[in-house]
MARBA-3410 file (N, C-alpha, C, O; in Angstrom, 1 decimal):
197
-50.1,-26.0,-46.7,-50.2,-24.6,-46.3,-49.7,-24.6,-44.8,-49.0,-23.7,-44.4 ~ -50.3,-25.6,-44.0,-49.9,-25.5,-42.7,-48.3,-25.6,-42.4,-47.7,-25.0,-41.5 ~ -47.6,-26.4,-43.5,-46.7,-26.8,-42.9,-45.3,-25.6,-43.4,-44.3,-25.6,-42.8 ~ -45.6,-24.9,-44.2,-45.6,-23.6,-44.7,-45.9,-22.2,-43.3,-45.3,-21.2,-42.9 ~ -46.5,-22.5,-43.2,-46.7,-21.8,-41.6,-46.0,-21.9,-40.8,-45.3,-20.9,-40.4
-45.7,-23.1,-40.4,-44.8,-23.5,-39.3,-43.6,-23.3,-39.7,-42.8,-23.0,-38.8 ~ -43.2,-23.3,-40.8,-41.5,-22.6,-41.5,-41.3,-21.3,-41.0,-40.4,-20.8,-40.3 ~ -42.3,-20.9,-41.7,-42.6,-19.2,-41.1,-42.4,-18.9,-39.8,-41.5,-18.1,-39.3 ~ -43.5,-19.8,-38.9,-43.4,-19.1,-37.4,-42.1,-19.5,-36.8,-41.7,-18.7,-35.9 ~ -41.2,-21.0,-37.4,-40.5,-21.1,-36.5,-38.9,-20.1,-36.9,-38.0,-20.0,-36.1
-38.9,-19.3,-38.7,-37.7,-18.9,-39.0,-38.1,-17.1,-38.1,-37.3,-16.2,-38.1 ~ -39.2,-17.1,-37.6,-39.7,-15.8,-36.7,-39.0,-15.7,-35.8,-38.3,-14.8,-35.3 ~ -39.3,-17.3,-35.3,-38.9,-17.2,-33.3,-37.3,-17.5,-33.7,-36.6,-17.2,-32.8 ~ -36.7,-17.9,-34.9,-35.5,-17.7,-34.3,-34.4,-16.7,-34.7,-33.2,-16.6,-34.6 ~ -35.8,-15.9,-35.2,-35.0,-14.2,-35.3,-35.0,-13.6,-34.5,-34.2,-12.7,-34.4
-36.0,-14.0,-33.6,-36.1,-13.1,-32.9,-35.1,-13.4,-31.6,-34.5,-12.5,-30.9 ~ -35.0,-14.7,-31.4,-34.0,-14.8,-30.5,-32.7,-14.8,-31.1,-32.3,-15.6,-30.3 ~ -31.9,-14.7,-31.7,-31.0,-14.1,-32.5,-30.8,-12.5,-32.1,-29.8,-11.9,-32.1 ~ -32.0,-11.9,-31.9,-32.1,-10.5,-31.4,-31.7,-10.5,-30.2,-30.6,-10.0,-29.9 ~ -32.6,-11.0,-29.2,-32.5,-11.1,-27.7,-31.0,-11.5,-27.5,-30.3,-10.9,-26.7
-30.8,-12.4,-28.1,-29.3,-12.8,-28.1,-27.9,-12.1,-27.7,-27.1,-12.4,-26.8 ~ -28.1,-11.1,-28.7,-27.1,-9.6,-28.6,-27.0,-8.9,-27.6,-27.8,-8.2,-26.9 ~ -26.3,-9.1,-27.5,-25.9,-7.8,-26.1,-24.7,-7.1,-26.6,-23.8,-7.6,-27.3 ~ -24.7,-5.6,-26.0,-23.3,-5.0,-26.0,-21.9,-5.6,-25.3,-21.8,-6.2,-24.2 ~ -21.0,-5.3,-25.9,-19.7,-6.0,-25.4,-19.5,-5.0,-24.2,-19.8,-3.8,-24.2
-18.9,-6.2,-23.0,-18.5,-5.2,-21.6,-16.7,-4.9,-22.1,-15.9,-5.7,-22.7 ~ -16.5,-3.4,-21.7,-15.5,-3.3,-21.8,-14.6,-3.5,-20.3,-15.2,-3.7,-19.2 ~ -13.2,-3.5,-20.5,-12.3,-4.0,-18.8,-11.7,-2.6,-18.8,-11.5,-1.8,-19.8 ~ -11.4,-2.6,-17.5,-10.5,-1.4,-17.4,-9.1,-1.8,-16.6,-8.8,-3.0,-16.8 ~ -8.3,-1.4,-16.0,-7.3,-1.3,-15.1,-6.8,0.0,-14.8,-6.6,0.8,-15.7
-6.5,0.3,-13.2,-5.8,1.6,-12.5,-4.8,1.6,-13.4,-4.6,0.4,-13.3 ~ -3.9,2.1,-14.3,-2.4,2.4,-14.4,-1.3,3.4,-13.4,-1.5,4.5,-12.9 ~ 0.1,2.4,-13.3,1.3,3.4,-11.9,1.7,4.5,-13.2,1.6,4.4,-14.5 ~ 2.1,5.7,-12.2,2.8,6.4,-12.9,4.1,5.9,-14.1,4.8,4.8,-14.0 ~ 4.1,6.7,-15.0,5.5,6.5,-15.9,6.3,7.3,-15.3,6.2,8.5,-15.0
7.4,6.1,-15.1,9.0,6.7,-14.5,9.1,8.4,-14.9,9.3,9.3,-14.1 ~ 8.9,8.6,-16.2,9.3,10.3,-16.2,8.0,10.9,-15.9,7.8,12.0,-16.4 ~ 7.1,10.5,-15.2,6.2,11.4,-14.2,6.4,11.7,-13.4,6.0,12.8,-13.0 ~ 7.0,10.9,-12.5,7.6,10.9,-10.9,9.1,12.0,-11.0,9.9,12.4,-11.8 ~ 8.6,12.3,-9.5,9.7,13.2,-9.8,10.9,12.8,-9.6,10.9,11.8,-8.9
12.5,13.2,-9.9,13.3,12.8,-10.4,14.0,12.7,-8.8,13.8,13.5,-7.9 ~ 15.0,11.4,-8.7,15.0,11.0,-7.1,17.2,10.8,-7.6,17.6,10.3,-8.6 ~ 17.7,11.2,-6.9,19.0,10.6,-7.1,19.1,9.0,-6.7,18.5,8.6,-5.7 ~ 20.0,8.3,-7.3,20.3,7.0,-7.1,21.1,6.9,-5.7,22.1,7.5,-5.3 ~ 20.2,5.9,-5.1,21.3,5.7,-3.5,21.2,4.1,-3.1,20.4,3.2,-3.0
22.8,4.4,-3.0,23.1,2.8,-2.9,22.6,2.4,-1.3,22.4,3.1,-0.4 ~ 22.4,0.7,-1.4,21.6,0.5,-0.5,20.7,1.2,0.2,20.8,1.8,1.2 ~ 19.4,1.2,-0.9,18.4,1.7,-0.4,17.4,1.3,0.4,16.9,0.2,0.0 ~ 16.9,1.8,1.5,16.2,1.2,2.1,14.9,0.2,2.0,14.3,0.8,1.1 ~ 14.2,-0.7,2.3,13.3,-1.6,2.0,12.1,-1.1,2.3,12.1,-0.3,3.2
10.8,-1.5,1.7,9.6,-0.8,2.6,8.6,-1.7,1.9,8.5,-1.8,0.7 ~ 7.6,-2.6,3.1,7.2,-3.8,2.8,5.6,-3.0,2.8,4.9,-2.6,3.8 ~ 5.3,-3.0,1.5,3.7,-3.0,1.1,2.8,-3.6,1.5,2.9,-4.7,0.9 ~ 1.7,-3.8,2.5,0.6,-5.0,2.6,-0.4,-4.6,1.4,-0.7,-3.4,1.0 ~ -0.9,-6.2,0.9,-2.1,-5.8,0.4,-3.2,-5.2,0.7,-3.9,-5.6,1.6
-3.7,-3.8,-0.5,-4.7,-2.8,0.2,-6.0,-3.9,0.4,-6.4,-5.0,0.0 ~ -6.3,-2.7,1.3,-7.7,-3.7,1.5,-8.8,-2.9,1.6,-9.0,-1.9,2.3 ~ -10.1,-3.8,0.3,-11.3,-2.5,0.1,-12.2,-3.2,0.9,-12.0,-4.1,1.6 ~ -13.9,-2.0,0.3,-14.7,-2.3,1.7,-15.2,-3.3,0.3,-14.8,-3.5,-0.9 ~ -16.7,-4.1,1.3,-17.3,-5.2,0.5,-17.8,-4.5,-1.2,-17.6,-4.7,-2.4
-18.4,-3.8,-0.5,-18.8,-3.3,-1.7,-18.0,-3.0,-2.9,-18.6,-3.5,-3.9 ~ -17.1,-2.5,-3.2,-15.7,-3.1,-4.5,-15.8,-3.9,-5.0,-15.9,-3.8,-6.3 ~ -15.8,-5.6,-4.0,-15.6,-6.7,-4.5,-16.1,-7.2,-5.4,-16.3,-8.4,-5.4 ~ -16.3,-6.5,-6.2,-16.8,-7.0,-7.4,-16.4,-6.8,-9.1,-15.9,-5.7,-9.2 ~ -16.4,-7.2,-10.0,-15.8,-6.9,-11.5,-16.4,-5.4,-12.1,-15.8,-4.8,-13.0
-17.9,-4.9,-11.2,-18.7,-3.4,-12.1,-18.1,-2.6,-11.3,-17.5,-2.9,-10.3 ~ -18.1,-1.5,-11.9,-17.7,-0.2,-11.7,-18.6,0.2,-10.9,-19.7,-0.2,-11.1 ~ -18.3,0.9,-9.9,-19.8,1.1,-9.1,-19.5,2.7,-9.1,-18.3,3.2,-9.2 ~ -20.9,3.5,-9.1,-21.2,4.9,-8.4,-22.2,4.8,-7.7,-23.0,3.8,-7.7 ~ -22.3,5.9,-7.1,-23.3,6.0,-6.0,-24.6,7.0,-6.8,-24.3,8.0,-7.3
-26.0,6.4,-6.9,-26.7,7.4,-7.2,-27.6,8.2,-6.7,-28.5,8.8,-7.2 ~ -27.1,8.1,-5.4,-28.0,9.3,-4.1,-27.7,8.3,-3.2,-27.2,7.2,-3.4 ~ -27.9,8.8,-2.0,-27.8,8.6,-1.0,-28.1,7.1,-0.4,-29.1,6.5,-0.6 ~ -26.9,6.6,0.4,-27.1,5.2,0.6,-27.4,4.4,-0.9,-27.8,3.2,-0.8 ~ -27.2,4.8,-2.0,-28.1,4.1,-3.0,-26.8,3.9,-4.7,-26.6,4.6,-5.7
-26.4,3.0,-4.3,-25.2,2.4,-5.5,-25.8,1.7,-6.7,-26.8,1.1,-6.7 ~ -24.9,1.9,-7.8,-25.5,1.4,-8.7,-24.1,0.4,-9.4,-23.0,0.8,-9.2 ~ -24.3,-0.6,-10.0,-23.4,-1.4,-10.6,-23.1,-1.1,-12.3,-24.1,-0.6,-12.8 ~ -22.5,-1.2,-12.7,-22.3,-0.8,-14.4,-21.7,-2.2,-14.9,-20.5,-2.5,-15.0 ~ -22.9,-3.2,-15.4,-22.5,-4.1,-15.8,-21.7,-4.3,-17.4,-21.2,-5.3,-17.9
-21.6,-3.2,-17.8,-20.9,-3.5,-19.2,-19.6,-2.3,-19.0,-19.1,-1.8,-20.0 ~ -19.2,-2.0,-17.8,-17.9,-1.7,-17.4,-17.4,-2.2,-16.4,-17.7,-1.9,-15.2 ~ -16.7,-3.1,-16.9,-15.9,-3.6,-15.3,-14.4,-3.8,-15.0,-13.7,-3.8,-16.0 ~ -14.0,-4.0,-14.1,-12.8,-4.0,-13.8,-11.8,-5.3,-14.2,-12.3,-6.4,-14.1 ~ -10.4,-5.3,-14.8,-10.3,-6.2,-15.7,-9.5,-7.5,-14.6,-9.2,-8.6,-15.1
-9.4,-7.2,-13.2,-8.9,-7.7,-12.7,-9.3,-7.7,-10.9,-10.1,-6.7,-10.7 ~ -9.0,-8.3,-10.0,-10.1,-7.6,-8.3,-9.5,-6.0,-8.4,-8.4,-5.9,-9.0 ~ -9.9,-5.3,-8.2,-10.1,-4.0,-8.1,-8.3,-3.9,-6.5,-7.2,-3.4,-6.9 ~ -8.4,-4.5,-5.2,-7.4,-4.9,-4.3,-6.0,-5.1,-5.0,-5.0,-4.4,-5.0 ~ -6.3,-6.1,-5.5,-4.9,-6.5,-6.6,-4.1,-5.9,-7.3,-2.8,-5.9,-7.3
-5.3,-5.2,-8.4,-4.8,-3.4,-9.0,-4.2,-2.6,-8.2,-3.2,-2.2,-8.7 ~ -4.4,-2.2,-7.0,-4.1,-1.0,-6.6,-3.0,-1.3,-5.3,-2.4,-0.5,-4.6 ~ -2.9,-2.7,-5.4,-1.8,-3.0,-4.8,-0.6,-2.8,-5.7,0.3,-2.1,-5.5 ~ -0.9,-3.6,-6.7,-0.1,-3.4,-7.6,0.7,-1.8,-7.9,1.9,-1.5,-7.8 ~ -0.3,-1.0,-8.3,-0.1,0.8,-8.7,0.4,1.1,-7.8,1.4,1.8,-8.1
0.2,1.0,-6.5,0.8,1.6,-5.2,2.4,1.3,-5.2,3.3,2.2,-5.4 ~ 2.6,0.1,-5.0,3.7,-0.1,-4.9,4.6,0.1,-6.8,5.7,-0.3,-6.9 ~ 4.2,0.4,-7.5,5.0,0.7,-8.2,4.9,2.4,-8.6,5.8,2.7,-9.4 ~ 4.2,3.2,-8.2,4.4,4.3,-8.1,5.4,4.6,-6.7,6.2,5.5,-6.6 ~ 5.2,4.0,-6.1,5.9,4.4,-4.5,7.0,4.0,-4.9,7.9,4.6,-4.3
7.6,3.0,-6.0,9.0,2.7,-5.9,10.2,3.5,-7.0,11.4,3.5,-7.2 ~ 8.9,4.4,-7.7,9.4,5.5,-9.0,9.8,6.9,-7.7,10.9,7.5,-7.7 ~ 8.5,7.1,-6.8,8.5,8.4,-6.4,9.3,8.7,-5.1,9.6,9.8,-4.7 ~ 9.5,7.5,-4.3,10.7,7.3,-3.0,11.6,6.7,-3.7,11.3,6.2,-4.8 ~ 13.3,6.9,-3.0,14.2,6.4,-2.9,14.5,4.9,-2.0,15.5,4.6,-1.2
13.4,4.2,-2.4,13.5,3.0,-1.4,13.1,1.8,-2.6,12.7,2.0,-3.8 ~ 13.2,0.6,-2.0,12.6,-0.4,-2.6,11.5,-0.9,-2.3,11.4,-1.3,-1.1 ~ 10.9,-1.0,-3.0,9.3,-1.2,-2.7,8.8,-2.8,-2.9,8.8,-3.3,-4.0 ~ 8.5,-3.4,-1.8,8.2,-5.0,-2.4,6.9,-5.4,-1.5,6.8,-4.9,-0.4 ~ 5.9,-6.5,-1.9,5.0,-6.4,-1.0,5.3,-7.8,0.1,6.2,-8.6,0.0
4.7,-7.7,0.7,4.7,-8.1,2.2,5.0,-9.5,2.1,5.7,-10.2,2.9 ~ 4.4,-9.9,1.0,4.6,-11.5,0.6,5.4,-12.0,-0.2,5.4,-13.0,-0.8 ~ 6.7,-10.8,-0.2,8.3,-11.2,-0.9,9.2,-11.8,0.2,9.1,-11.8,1.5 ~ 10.0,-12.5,-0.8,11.4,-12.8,0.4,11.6,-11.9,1.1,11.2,-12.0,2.3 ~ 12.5,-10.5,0.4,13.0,-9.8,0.7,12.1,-8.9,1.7,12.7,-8.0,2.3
10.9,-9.0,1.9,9.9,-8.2,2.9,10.6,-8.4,4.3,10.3,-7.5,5.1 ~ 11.3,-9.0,4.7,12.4,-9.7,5.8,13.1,-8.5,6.2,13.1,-7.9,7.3 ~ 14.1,-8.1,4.7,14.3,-6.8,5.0,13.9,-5.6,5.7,14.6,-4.9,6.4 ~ 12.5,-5.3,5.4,12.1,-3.9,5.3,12.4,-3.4,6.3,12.4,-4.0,7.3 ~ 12.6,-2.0,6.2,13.0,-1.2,7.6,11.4,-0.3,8.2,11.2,0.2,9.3
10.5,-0.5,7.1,9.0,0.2,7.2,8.3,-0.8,6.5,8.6,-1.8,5.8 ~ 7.0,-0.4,7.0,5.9,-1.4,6.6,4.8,-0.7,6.3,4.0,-0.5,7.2 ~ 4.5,-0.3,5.1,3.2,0.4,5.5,1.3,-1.1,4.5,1.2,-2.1,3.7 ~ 0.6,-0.4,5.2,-0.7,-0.7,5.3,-1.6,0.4,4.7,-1.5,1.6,5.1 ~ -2.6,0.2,3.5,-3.6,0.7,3.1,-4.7,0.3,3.2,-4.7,-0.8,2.8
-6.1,0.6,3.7,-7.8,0.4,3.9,-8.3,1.4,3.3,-8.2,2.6,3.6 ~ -8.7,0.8,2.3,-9.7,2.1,1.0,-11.0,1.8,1.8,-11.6,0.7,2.1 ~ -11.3,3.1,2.0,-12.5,3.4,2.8,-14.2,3.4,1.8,-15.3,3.1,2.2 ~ -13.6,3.9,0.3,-14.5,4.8,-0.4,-13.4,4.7,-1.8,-12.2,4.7,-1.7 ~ -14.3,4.4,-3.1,-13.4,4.7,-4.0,-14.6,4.5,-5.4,-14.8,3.5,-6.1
-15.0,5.3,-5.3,-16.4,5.4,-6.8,-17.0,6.8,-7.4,-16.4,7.8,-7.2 ~ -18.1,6.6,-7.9,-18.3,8.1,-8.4,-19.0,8.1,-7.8,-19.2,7.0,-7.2 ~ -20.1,9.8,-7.5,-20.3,10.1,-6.6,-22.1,10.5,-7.5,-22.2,10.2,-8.7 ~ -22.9,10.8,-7.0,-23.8,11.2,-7.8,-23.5,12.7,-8.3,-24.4,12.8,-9.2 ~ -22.7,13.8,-8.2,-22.3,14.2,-8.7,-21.6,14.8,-9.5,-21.6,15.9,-9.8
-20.7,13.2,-10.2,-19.6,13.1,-11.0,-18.2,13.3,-10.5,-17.2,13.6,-11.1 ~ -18.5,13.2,-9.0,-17.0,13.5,-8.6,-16.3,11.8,-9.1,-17.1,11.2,-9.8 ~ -15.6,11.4,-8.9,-14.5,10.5,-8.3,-14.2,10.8,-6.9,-13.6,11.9,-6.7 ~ -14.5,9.8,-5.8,-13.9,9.6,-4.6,-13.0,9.0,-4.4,-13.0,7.9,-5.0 ~ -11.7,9.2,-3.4,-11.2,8.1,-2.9,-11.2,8.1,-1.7,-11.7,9.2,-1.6
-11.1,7.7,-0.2,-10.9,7.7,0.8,-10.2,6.8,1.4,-10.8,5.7,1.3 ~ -8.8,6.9,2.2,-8.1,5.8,2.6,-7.2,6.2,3.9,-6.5,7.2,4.0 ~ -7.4,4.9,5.1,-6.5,5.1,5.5,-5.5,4.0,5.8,-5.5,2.8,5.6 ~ -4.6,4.8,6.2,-2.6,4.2,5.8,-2.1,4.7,6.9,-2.3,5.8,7.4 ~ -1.1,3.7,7.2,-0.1,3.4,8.4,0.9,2.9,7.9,0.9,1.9,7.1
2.4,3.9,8.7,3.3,3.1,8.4,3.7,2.4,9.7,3.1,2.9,10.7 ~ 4.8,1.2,10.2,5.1,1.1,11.2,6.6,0.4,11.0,6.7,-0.4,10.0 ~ 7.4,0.5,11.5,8.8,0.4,12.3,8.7,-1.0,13.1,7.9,-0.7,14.0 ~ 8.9,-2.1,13.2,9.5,-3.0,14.1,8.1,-3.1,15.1,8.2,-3.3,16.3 ~ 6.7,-3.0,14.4,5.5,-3.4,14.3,5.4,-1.9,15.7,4.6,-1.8,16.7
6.0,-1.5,15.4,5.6,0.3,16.3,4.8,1.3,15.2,5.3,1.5,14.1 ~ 3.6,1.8,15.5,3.1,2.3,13.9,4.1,3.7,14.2,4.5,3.9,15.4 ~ 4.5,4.4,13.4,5.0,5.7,13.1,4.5,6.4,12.5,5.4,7.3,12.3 ~ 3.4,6.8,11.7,2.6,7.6,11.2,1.5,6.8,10.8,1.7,5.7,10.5 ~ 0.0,7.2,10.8,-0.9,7.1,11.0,-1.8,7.9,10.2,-2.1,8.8,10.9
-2.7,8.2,8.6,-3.5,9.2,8.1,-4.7,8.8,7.6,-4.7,7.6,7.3 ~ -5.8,9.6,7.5,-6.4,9.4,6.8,-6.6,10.0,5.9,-6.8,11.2,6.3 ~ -6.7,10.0,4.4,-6.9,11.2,3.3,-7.9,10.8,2.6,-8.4,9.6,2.7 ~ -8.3,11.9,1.8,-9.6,12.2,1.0,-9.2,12.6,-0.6,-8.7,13.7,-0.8 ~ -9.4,12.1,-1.3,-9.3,13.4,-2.3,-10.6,13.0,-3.6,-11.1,11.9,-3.7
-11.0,14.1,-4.3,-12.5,14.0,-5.1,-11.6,14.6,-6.2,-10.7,15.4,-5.9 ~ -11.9,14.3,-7.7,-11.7,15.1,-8.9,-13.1,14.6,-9.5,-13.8,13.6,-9.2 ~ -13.2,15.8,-10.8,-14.0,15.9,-11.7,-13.8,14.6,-12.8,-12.8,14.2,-13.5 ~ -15.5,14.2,-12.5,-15.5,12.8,-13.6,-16.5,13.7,-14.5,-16.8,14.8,-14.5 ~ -17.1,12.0,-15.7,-18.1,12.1,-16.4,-19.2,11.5,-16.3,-19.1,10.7,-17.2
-20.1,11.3,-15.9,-21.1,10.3,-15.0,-21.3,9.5,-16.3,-21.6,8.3,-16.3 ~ -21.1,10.7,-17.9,-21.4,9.6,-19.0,-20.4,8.5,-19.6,-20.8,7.5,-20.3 ~ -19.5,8.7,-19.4,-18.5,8.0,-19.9,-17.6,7.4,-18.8,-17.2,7.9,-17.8 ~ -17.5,5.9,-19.3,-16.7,5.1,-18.2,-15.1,5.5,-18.0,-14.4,5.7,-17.0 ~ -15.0,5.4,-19.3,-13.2,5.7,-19.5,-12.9,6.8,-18.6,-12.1,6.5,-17.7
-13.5,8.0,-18.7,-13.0,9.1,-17.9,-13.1,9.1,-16.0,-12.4,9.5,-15.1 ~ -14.5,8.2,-16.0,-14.2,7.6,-14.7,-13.6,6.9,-14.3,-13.4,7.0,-13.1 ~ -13.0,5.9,-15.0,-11.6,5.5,-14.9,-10.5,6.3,-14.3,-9.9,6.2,-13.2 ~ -10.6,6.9,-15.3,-9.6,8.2,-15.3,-9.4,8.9,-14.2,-8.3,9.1,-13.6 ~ -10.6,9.3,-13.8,-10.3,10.2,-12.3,-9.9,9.4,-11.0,-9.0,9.7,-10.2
-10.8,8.2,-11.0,-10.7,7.5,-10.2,-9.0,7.2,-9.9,-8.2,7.4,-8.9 ~ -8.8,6.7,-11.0,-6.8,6.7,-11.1,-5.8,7.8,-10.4,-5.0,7.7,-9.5 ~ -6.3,8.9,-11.3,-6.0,10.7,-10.5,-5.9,10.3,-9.2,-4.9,10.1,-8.5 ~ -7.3,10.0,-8.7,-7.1,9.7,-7.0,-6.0,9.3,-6.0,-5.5,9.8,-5.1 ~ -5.9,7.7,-7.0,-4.9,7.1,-6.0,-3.6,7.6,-6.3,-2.6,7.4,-5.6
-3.6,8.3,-7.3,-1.9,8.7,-8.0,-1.9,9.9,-6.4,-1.0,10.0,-5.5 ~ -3.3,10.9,-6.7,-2.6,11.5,-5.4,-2.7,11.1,-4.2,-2.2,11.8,-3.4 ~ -3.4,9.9,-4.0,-2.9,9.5,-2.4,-1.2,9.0,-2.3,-0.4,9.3,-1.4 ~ -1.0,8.0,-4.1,0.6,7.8,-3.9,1.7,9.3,-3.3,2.6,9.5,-2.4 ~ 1.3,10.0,-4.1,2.1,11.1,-3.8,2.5,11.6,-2.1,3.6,11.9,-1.6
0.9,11.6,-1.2,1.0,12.0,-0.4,2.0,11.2,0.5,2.8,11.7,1.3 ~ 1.7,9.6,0.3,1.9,8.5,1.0,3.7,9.1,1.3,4.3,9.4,2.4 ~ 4.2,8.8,-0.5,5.6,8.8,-0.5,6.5,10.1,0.1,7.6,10.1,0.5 ~ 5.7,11.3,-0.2,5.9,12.6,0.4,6.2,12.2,2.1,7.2,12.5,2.7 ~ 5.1,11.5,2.6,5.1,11.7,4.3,6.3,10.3,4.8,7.0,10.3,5.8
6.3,9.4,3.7,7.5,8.5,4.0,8.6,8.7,4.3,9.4,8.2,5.1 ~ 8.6,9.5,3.6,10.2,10.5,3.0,11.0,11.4,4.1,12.1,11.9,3.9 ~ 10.0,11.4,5.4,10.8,12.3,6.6,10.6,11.0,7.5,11.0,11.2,8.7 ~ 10.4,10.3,7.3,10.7,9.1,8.5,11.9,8.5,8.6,12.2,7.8,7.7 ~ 12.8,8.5,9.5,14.1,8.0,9.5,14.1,6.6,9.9,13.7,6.0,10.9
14.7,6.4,9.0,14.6,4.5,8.9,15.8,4.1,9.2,16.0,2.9,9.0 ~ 16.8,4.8,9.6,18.3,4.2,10.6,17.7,3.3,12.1,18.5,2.8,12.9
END
């Protein structure tokens, strides 16, 4: 009988940890660049000019794989079963310079190409701020410099917030993305009167 018992208690405990076991799957995300027929439509020009991307650079707080929002004041929260599918820097290095090279008439390469040798501009991004907000906004905040022959030539800081879902990740995704698409815009918009002769 005892030993009958012990079958029992031990096919218990290892149900039960079989339970504890389980956890929900984390899903990954990544920023996506505009598609070519999003951008607006640029005529073809030969030798176009170069424009050398640095890698953006976030605050500590980013550095990490969770999705972060803010849930009051001074007070962040991490989202361990949403996270970023890659450093969060990397991504938006990435999206930047391939939206910037759909939405300017220039060639877009980052700083750590051969061809960065070339560039006639250089620009620099520092994401200040880039999570949900308590809320539900999506934040971004960044500032960006371009410079000429290490002379800066423009200088901004921008802001922009859209409407998230505080319940759903994907859509904060989503906005969050919105963001940088419109900081790209602004970026390539203000590029676009700088004379690089």
């Amino acid at each position: 009988m005892r030993y009958l018992i012990r079958i029992l208690l031990g096919l218990a405990v290892l149900a039960q940890t079989g339970c504890i076991g389980s956890s929900p799957t984390s899903r990954f995300y990544l920023l996506e660049p505009l598609a070519a027929a999003e951008a607006p439509g640029l005529s073809v020009m030969a030798g176009k000019p170069t424009l050398a991307l640095a890698p953006v650079r976030i605050p500590h707080y980013l550095e990490r794989a969770q999705l972060v929002s803010a849930s009051g004041k001074n007070t962040y929260q991490l989202d361990e079963l949403h996270r970023w599918a890659e450093s969060l820097d990397d991504n938006m290095t990435r999206v930047i310079l391939q939206d910037l090279s759909v939405m300017m008439p220039a060639d877009v390469v980052s700083t750590n190409s051969q061809r960065a040798r070339q560039a006639k501009l250089a620009l620099a991004v520092t994401v200040l701020e880039f999570h949900i907000d308590p809320e539900g906004q999506a934040r971004l905040t960044a500032q960006w410099q371009a410079s000429r022959d290490d002379e800066v030539v423009l200088s901004r800081q921008s802001s922009y917030k859209v409407a998230a879902d505080n319940d759903n990740a994907q859509l904060k995704v989503e906005a969050l993305n919105q963001c940088l698409t419109q900081l790209n815009r602004e970026m390539a918009a203000a590029l676009l009167t700088i004379n690089t002769d």
